[in-house]
C-alpha positions as CSV (number, residue, x, y, z in Angstrom):
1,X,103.2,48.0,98.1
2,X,100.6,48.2,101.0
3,X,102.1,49.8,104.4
4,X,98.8,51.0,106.6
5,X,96.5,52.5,109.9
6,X,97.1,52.5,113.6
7,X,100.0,50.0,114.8
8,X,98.7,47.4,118.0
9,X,101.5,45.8,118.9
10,X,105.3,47.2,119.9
11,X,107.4,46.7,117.1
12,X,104.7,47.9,114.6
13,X,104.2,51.2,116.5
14,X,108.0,52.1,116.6
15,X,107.9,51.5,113.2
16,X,104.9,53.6,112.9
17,X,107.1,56.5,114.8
18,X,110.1,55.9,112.4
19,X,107.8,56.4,109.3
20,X,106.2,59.3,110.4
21,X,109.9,60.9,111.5
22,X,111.2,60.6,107.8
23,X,107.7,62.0,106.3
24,X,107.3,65.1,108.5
25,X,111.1,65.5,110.0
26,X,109.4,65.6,113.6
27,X,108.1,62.6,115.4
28,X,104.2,62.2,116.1
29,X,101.7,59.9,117.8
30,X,99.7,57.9,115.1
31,X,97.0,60.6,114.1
32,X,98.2,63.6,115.7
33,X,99.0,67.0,114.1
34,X,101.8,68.2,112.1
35,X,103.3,71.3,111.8
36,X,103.5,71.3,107.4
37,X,107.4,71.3,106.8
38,X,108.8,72.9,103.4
39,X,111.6,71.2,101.8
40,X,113.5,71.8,98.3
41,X,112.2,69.4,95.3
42,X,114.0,70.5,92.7
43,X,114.2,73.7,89.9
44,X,112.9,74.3,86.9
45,X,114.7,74.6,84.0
46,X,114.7,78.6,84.1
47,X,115.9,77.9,87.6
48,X,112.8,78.5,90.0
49,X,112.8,76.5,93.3
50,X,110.2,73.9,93.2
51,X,109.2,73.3,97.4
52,X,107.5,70.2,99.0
53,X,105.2,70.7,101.7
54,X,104.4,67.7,104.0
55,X,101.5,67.6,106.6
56,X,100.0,64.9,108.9
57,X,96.6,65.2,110.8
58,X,94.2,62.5,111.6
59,X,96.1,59.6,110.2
60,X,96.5,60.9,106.8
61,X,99.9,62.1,105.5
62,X,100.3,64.0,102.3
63,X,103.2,65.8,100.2
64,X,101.9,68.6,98.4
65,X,104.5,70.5,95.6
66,X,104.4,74.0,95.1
67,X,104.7,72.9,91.0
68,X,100.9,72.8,89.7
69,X,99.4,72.2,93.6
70,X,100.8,68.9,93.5
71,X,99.6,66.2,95.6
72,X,102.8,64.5,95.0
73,X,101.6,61.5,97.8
74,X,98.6,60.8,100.2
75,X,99.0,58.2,102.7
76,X,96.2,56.5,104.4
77,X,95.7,53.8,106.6
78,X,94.2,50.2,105.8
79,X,91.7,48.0,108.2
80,X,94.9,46.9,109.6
81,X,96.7,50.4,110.8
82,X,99.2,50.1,107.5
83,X,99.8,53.4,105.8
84,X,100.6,53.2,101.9
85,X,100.7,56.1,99.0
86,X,97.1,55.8,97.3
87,X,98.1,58.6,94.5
88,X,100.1,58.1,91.3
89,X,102.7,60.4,91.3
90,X,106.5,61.1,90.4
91,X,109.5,61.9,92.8
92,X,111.3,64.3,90.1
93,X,110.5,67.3,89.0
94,X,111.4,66.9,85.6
95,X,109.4,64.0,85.3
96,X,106.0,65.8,86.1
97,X,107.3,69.0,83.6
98,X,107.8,66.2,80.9
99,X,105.4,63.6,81.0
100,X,102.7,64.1,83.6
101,X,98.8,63.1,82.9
102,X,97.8,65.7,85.1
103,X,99.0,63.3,88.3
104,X,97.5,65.3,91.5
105,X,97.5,68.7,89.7
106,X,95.3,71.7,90.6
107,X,93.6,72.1,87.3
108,X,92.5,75.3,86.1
109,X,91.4,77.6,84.8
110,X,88.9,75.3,83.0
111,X,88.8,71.8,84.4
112,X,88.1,69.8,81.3
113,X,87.1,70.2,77.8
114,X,86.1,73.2,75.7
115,X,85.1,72.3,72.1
116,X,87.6,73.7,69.6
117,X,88.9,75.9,71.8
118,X,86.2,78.5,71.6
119,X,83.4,80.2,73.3
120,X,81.9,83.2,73.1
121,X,81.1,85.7,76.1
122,X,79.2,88.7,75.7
123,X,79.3,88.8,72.4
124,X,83.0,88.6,72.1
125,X,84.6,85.2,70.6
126,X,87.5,84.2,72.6
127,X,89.7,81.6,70.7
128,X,91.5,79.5,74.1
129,X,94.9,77.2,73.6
130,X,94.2,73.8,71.9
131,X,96.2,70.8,73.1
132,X,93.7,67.7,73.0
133,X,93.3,67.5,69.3
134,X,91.4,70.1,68.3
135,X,89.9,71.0,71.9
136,X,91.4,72.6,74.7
137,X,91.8,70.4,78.1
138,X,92.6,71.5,81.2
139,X,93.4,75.2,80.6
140,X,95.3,74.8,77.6
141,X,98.9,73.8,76.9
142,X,100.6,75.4,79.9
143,X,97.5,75.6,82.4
144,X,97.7,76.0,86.4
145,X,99.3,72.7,86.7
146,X,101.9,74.0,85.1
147,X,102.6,77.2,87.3
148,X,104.7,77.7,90.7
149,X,102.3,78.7,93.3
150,X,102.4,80.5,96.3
151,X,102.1,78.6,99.2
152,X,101.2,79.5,103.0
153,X,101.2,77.3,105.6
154,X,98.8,77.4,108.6
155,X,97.2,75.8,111.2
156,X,93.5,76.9,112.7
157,X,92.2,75.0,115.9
158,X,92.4,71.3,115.3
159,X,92.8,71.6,111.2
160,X,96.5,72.4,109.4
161,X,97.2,73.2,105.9
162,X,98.1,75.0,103.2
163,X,96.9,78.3,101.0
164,X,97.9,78.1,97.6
165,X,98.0,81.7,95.0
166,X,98.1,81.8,91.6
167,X,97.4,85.1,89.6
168,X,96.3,84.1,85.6
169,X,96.7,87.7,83.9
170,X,94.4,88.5,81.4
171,X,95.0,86.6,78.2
172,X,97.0,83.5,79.3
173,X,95.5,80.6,77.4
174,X,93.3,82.9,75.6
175,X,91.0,83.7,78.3
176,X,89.5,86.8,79.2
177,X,90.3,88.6,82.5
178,X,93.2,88.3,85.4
179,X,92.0,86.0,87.4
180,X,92.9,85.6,91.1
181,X,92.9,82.2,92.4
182,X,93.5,81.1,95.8
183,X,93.2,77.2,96.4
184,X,92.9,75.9,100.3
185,X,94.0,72.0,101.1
186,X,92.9,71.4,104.7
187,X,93.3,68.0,106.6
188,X,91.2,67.9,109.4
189,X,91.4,66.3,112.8
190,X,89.3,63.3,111.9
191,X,92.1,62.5,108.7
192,X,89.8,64.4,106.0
193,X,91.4,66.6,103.1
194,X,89.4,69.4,102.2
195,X,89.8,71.8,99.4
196,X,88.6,74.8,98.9
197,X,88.4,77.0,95.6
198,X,88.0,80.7,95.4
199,X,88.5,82.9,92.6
200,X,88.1,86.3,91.3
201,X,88.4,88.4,88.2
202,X,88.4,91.8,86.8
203,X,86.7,91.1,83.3
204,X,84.0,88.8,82.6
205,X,85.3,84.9,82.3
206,X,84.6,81.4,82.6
207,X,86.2,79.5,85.5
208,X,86.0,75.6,86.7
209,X,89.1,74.5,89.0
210,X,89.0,71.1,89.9
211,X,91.9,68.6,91.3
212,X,93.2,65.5,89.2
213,X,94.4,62.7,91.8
214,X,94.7,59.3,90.4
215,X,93.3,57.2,92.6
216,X,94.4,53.7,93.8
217,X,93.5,52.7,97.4
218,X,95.6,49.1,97.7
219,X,98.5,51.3,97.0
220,X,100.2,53.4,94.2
221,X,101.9,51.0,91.7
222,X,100.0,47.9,93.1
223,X,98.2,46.9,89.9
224,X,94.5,47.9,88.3
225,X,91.3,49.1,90.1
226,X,88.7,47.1,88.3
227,X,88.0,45.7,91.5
228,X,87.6,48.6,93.4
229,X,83.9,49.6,94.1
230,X,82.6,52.6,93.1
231,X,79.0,54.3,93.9
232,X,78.2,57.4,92.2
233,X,74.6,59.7,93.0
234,X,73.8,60.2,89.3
235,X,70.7,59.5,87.3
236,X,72.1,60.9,84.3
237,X,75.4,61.4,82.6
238,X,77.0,63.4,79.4
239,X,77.5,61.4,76.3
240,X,80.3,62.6,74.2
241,X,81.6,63.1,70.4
242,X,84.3,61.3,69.3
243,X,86.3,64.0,71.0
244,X,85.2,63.7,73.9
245,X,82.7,66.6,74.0
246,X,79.5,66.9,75.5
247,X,76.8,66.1,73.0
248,X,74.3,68.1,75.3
249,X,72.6,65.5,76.2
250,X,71.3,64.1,79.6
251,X,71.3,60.7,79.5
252,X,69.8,58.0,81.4
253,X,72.2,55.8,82.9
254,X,69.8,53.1,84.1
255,X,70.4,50.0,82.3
256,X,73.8,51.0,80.6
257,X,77.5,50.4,82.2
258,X,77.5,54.1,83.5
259,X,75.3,53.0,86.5
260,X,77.0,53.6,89.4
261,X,74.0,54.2,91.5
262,X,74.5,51.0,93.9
263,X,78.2,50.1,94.3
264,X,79.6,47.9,91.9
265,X,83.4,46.7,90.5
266,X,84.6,48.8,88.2
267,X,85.7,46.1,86.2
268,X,82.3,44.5,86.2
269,X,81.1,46.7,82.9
270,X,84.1,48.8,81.8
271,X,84.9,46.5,78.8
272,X,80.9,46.3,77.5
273,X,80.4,46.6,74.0
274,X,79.0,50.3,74.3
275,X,79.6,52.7,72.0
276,X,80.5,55.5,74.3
277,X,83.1,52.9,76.3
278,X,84.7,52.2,72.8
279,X,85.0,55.8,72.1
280,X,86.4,56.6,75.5
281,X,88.8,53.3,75.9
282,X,86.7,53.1,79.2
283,X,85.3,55.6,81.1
284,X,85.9,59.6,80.5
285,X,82.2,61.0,81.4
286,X,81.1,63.2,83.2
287,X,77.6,62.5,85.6
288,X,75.2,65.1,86.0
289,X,74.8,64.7,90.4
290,X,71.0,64.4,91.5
291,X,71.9,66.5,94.4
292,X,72.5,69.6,91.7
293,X,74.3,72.5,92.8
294,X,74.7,73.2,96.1
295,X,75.2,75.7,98.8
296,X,77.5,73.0,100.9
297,X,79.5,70.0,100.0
298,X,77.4,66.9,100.1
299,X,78.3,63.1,99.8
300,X,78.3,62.1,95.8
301,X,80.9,59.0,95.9
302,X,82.2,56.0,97.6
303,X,85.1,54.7,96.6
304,X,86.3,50.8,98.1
305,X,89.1,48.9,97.8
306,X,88.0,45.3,98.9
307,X,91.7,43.9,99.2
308,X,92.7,46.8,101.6
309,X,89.4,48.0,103.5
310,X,90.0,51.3,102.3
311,X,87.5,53.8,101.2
312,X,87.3,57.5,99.6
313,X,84.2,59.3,100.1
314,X,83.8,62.2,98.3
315,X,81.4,65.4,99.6
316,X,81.2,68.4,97.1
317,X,78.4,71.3,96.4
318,X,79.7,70.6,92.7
319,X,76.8,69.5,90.1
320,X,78.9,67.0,88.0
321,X,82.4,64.9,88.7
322,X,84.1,63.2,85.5
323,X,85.1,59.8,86.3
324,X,88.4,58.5,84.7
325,X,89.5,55.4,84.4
326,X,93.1,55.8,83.7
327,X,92.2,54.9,80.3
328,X,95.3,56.8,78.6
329,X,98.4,55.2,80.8
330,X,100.2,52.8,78.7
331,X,103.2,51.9,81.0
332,X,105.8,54.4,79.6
333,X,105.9,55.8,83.2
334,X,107.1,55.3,85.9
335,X,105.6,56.2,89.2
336,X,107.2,57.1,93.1
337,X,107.7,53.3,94.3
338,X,109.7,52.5,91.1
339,X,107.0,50.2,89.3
340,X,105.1,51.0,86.0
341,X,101.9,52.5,85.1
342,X,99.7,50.4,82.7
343,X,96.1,51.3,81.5
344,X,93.8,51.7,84.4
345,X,96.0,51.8,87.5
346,X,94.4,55.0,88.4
347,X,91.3,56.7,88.7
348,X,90.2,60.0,89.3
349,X,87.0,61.4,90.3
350,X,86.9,65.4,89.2
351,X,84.5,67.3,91.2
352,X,83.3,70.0,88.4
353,X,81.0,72.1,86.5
354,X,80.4,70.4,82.9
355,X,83.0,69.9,80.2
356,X,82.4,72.7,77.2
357,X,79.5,74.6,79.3
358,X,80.0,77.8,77.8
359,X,79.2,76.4,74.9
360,X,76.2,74.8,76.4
361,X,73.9,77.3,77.5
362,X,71.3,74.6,79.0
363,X,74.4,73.4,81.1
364,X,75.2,75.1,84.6
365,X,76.9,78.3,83.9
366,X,80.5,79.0,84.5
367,X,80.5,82.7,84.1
368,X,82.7,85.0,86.5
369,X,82.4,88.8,86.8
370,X,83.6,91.6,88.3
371,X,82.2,91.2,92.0
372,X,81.6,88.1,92.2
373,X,83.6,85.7,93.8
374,X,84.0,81.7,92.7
375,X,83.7,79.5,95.3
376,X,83.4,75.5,95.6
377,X,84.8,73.0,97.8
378,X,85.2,68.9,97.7
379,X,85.7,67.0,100.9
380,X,87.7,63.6,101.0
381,X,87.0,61.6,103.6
382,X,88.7,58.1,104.6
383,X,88.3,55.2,106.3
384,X,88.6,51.3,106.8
């Protein structure tokens, strides 16, 4: 399923040109800049026009739908100039409204998990939408990757992109507060894609947006990524309950399978005989960053595909990211190059605040209020 980076001889370039012509609609050299071109995906049931965006700079081509921030595909190139799709995705609408895992979504407004549902913020108890179990996941049962964004293209010096709105009133998914949300995917000139969060709200709220791409850098639908290597700049990580909730504590990962300090396979430890793997069906943590919260993105992860050459390395001011390890696929779906997703064909790395932190008071806080304004921002950056 591989296609890949910049073309050497003749015949591979033109075919380089012809690619790029049917992503974009306009022809450019390998790495230049494209103008982001809108095109009809679908409707929804109710009938609301579903758009696709597509944009090229710096070698790396994406498709972004207007559905739930979508990154509905993001090509890169391998050691050998070959672009291929390295996110799982769908090319129908109504298969991301009826069965999508979150593939590429803009998740929001909590990223993650809130224990039963419920927190409490000054001194009122706010009861949220539950729809993992008893928790609430991801916002709740119709979250912001379930919502028709805005979308404004641009283009600023060397950089082109898109500015996604959303506007949550006050009350959807039982949280407090309308919150404004603006979301900003940027691909640079050197092939990076940035993203940029900001937020703001009239009534005091918790907020933690955060983008679920499955990962797969030999190619989406090209098999497993046990072998993929994966460093991650964390100590410590979050143990969880058997639902997947934070227990509060901070643990070590030295000498247990979360130790992701040096690279290693992913494979090499995700089927150990450890509780928190059993509960998980693999990994589902989040790790607590050494780097803490900061005022600028900085490099927490490397992600390698040994087959390919590729690699994903990940820069946020963020103080946690929850690894997945697809865990929860089970081949009932199937993805945009027509093959099925099995267990663990995907992987995402969440930049985030902690799962159920307003429950948490020792945890970083996610509080918004009036005045304030949310910001955070996760750099991707690729090579080979």
């Amino acid at each position: 399923m591989e296609l890949n980076r910049r073309t050497v001889i003749a015949g591979a370039a033109a075919a380089s040109v012809a690619a790029t012509t049917a992503f974009g609609g306009t022809a450019h050299a390998s790495g230049g800049r494209g103008k982001p071109v809108r095109t009809l995906f679908g409707k929804l049931a109710d009938g609301t026009k579903v758009h696709s965006w597509s944009l090229e700079n710096g070698g790396t081509r994406m498709k972004v739908l207007s559905y739930g921030g979508i990154v509905q595909s993001l090509e890169i190139p391998d050691r050998r100039g070959r672009h291929t799709n390295v996110s799982l995705g769908f090319d129908t609408i109504e298969d991301y409204v009826a069965s999508s895992p979150y593939f590429g979504t803009l998740i929001g407004r909590y990223g993650n998990r809130i224990g039963k549902g419920r927190f409490t913020l000054d001194g009122t108890a706010y009861q949220l939408s539950v729809n993992d179990g008893e928790n609430s996941l991801h916002g709740g049962a119709k979250g912001f990757d379930q919502r028709v964004w805005d979308v404004e293209p641009f283009t600023a010096g060397s950089d082109v992109g898109l500015r996604l709105h959303y506007t949550s009133v006050d009350g959807e998914m039982g949280y407090p507060g309308t919150l404004r949300a603006k979301v900003t995917y940027t691909l640079t000139r050197d092939g990076d894609w940035r993203v940029d969060y900001e937020a703001t709200t009239d009534k005091a709220t918790v907020v933690n947006l955060t983008s679920h791409v499955y990962w797969n850098l030999a190619g989406e639908g090209s098999g497993g990524i046990e072998d993929h290597e994966l460093s991650i700049a964390a100590s410590r990580y979050t143990p969880t309950d058997a639902g997947l909730i934070p227990t509060g504590e901070l643990a070590r990962v030295a000498g247990t399978p979360f130790d992701f300090r040096r690279a290693k396979p992913i494979g090499r430890d995700i089927r150990a005989a450890h509780p928190q793997l059993i509960t998980a069906k693999g990994f589902d943590h989040n790790w607590v960053l050494d780097k803490g919260l900061t005022a600028r993105p900085e490099h927490i992860a490397t992600l390698r595909d040994p087959s390919s050459g590729r690699t994903l390395r990940i820069a946020t001011n963020e103080p946690g990211v929850q690894f997945y390890s697809g865990n929860f696929l089970d081949g009932t779906l199937t993805g945009t190059g027509g093959r099925v997703y099995r267990q663990g064909d995907g992987l995402c790395l969440e930049t985030q605040h902690f799962p159920d932190a307003p429950n948490r008071p020792s945890f970083p806080s996610t509080v918004l209020r009036p005045g304030q304004t949310y910001r955070t921002a996760t750099v991707h950056s690729f090579g080979s």
